[in-house]
MIKOL-719307 format. One line per 8 residues: number of its first residue (from 1); their letters; for each residue z, x, y of C-alpha. Coordinates in steps of 0.02 Angstrom, whole numbers, plus 50000, padded with zeros to 5 digits. Example, Ala and Ser with C-alpha at 12.3 -4.5 7.8 and 13.67 -1.06 7.14 Angstrom:
# MIKOL-719307
1 = as = 50390/50615/49775 | 50357/50684/49947
This chain:
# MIKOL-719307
1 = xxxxxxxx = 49219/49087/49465 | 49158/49274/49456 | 49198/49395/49337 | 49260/49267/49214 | 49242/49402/49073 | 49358/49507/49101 | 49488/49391/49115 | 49440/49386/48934
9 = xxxxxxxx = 49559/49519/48892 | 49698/49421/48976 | 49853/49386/48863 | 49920/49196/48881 | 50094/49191/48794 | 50183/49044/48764 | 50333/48973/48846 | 50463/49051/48790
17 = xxxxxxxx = 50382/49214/48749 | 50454/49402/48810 | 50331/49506/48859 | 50378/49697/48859 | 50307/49741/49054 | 50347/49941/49049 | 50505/49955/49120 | 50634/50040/48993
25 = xxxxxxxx = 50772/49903/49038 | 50644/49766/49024 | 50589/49843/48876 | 50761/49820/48782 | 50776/49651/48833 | 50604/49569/48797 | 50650/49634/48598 | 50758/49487/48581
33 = xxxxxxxx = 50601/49355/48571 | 50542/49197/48477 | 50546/49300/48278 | 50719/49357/48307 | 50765/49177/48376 | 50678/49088/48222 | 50765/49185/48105 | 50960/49172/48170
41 = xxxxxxxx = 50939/48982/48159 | 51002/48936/48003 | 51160/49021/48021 | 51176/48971/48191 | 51358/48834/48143 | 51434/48985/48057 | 51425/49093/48231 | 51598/49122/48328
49 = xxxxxxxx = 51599/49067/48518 | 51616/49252/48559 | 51466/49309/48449 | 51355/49111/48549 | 51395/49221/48720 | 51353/49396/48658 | 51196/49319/48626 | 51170/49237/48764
57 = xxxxxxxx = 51204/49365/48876 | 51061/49476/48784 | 50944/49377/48838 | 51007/49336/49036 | 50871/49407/49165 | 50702/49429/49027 | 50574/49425/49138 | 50448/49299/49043
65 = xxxxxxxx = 50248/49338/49070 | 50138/49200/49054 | 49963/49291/49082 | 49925/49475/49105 | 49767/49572/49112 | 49660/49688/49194 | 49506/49687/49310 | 49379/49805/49436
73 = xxxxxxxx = 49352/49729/49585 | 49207/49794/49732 | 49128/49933/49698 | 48935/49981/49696 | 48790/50053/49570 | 48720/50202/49596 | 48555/50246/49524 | 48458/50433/49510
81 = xxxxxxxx = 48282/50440/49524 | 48131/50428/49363 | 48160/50355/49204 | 48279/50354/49070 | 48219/50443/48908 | 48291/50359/48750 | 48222/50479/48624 | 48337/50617/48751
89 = xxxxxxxx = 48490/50485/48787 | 48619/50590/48740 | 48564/50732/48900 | 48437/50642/48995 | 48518/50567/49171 | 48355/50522/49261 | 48330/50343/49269 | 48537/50319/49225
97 = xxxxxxxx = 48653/50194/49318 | 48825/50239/49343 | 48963/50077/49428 | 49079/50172/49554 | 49200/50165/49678 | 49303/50002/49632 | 49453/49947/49645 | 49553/49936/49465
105 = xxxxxxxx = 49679/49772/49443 | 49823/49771/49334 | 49897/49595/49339 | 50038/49484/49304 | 50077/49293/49317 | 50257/49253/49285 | 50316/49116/49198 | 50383/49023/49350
113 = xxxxxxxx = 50249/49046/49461 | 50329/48984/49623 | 50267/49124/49748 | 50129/49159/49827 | 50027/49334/49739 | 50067/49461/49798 | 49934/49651/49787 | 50007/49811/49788
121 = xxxxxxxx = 49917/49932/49869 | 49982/50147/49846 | 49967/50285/49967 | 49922/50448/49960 | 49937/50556/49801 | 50019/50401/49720 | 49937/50239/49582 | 50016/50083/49535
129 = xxxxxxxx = 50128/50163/49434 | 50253/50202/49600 | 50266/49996/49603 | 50316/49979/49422 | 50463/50083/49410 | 50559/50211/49469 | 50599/50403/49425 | 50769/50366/49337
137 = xxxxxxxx = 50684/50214/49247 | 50742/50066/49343 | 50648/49924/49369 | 50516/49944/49528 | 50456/49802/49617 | 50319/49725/49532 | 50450/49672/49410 | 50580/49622/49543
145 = xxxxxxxx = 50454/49493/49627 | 50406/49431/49479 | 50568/49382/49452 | 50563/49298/49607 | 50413/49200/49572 | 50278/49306/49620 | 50115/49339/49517 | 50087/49560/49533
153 = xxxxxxxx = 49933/49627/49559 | 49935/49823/49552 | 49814/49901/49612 | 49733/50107/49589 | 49634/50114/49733 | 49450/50179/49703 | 49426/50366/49658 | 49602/50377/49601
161 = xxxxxxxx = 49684/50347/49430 | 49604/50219/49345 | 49471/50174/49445 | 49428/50361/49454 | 49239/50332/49431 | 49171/50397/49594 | 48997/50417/49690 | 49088/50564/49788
169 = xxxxxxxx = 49070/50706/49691 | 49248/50809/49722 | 49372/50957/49672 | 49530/50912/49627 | 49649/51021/49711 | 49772/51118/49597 | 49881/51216/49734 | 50053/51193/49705
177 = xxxxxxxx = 50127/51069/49837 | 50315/50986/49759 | 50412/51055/49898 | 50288/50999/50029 | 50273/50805/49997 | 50463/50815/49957 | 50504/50868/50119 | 50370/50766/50214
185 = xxxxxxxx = 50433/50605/50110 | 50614/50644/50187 | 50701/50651/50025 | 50757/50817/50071 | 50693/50992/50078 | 50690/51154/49965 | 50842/51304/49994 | 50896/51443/49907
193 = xxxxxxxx = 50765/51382/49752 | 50831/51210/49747 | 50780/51041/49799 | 50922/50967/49925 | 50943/50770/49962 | 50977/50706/50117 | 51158/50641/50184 | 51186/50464/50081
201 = xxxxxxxx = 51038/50493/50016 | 50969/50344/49896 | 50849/50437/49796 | 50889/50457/49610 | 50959/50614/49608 | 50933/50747/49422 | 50820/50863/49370 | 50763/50738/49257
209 = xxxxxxxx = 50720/50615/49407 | 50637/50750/49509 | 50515/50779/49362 | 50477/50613/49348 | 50451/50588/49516 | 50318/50737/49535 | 50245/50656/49386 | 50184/50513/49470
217 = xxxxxxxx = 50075/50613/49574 | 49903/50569/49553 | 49750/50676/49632 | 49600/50601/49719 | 49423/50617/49615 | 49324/50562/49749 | 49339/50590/49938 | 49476/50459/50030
225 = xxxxxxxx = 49352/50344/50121 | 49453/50194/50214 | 49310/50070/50225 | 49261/50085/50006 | 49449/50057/49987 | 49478/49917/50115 | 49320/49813/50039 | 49404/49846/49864
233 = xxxxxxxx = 49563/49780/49918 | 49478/49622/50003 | 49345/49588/49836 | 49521/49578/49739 | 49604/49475/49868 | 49446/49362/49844 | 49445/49364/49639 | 49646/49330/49640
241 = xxxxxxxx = 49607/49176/49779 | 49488/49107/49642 | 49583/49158/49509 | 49761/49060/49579 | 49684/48951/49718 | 49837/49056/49845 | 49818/49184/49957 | 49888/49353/49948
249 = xxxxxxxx = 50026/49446/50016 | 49974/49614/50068 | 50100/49745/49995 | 50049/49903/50056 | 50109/50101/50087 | 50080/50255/50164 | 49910/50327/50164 | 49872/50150/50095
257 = xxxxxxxx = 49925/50056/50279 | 49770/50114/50361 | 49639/50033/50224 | 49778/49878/50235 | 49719/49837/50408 | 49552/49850/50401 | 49562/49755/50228 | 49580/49587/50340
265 = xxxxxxxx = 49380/49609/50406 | 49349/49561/50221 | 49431/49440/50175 | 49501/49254/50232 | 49627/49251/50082 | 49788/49385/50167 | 49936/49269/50186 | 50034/49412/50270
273 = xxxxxxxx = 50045/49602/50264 | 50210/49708/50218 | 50183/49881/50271 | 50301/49995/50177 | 50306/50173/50313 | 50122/50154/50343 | 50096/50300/50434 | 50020/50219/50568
281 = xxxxxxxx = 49981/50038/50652 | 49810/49992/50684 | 49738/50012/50874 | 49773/49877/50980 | 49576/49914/51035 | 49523/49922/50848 | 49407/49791/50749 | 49561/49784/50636
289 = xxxxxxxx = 49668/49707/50768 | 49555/49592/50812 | 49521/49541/50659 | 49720/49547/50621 | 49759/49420/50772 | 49613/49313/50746 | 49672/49267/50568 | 49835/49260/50634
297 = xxxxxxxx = 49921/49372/50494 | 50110/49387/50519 | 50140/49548/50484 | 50300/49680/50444 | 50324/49851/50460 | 50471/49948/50346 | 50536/50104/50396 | 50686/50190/50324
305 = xxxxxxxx = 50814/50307/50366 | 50809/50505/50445 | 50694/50454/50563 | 50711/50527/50749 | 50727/50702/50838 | 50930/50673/50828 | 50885/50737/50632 | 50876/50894/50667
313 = xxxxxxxx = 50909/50946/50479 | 50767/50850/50425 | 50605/50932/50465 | 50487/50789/50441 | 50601/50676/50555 | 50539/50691/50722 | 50334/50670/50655 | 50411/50515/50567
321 = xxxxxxxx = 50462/50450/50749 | 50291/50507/50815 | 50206/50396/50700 | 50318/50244/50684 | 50323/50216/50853 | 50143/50160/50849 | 50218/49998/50750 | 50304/49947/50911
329 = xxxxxxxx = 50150/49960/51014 | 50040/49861/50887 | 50216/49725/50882 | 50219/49721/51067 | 50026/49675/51090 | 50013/49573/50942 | 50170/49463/50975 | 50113/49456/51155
337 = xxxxxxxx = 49950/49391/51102 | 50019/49262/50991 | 50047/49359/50836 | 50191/49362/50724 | 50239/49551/50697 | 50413/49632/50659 | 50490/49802/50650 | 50616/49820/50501
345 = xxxxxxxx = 50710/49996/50539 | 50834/49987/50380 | 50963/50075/50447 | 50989/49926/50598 | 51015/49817/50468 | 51158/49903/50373 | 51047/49997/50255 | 51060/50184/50225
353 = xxxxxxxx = 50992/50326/50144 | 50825/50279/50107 | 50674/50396/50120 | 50476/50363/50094 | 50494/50296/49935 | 50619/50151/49973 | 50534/50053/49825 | 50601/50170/49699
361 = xxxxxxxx = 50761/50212/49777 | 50916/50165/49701 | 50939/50019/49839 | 50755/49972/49790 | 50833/49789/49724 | 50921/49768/49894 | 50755/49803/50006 | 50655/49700/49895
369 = xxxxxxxx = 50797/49533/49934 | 50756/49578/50114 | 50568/49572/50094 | 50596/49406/49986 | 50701/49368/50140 | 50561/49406/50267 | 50423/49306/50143 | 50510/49136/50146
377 = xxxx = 50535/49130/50345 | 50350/49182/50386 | 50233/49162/50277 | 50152/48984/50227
């Protein structure tokens, strides 16, 4: 197996174990562990049946970790010309090595590992931190699949966040943009100096939300190239496949669909894709079809609500439709082929409100039971 040492750093708790996974809710419940257990023992006859259920209601839900760690997978070395000088090493760069543009890998294997893994992938302006919870502190979905059986794997895609070592030298931008991406996510738009929400909208709503929320963003240090993310993305796919003996589930969004598809030229390991508003579909005429349909990927597209020209209050609407309508070309040929694709427009199936973000919205629980939902019937 490759990279066995960094799984060095990987925690193995013992059955029974809580393990605090960075969600303030989990956080208060994973307190209650194995030290606090010990020592209520011997006093445990003396306890009323009301104080036995008080107790054991603390403790309902913990999410238990069995493994966690973190990794770098793909990436290259870069190398500048002449020779290192030692007696100079603190200023000298000829002759110096620098390991760039990987993916980084934050990982967890629940306790009941019944699921498949499954590798979160962000898009634009966003890390792993949009999967792991939510702007009013909820739990996000890494911790709702586990819960459902699924090992996480999070992933900051190369030049970005923690993987931010990059062979792409870059500026980060500093223009002031809030009311842009909050209007072009569809969570509302900006009047009279204040940040509106759409009608039923399920986006945690309070200033102190909203400044969470901007707070996730996360600039680029290296330019966005689509190929050095996809082969990331596959490399992990490949490590996790050795590292679990499963293939993955393909969780990816936004600016993050387009590597997604092209991720599946790379690797043999995708067990299916869930494409969370990813912009667009690949080409029907694209290498990443082909290479989509010949590995026979069953595939599912998520879009949420304020989507169409009817919207005429919400200006990103009608470029929404624009896009996702590529998704039903892509389902059409692919299912025609032999392909298993699917559309998943929330609002057909009773769900409202939701904007980009559904994974962080307050119906985030609800969406994820439906994407459980959509696991079990097609993917082996």
């Amino acid at each position: 197996m490759k990279n066995k040492m960094y799984r060095k750093i990987a925690v193995v708790l013992a059955a029974g174990m809580l393990l605090m996974t960075g969600c303030g809710n989990a956080a208060s419940s994973n307190n209650t562990g194995t030290e606090a257990s010990e020592t209520a023992a011997p006093e445990a006859e003396t306890k009323t049946d009301a104080e036995e259920t008080t107790e054991a209601a603390d403790t309902s839900g913990a999410l238990v970790i069995r493994e966690q760690g973190m990794f770098s997978a793909g990436g290259t070395v870069i190398a500048s010309d002449g020779t290192f000088d030692v007696s100079n090493y603190y200023t000298s760069r000829e002759g110096s090595t620098s390991h760039v543009d990987h993916a980084n890998v934050f990982y967890q294997i629940p306790e009941e590992d019944t699921g498949l893994p499954m590798v979160f992938l962000h898009g634009y302006g966003q890390s792993r931190m949009g999967w792991m919870t939510t702007p009013d502190g909820r739990e996000g979905w890494s911790d709702l699949f586990l819960k459902k059986g699924h090992s996480v794997f999070l992933i900051d895609q190369p030049r970005r966040g923690e993987a931010g070592q990059t062979s792409v030298a870059g500026t980060i931008n500093a223009e002031t943009a809030d009311q842009t991406w909050y209007t072009q996510f569809r969570i509302g738009t900006f009047l009279d100096g204040e940040f509106t929400y759409n009608e039923n909208s399920q986006f945690p709503q309070g200033e102190d939300a909203l400044n969470q929320f901007f707070r996730q963003m996360t600039p680029d240090t290296g330019d966005f190239d689509q190929t050095v993310i996809a082969q990331s993305v596959a490399a992990a796919i490949d490590e996790i496949y050795e590292m679990t003996g499963k293939d993955s589930i393909l969780v990816t969004h936004s600016q993050g669909g387009m590597p997604g598809w092209e991720t599946a030229r790379y690797t043999d390991h995708i067990a299916g894709i869930v494409a969370i508003e990813p912009g667009i579909a690949a080409g029907v005429d694209s290498e990443d079809y082909q290479a989509l349909l010949e590995k026979n990927i069953p595939i599912t597209f998520y879009y949420g609500d304020y989507i169409g020209e009817e919207y005429t209050d919400v200006p990103a609407a009608a470029m929404w439709a624009g896009m996702a309508s590529t998704a039903d070309v892509f389902t059409e040929a692919y299912t025609a082929a032999g392909g298993n694709s699917t559309i998943v427009r929330l609002p057909e199936e009773g769900i409202y409100g939701n904007d980009h973000f559904m994974f962080q919205d307050m119906n985030n629980d609800e969406i994820a039971d439906h994407v459980e939902n959509w696991i079990q019937e097609n993917v082996e």
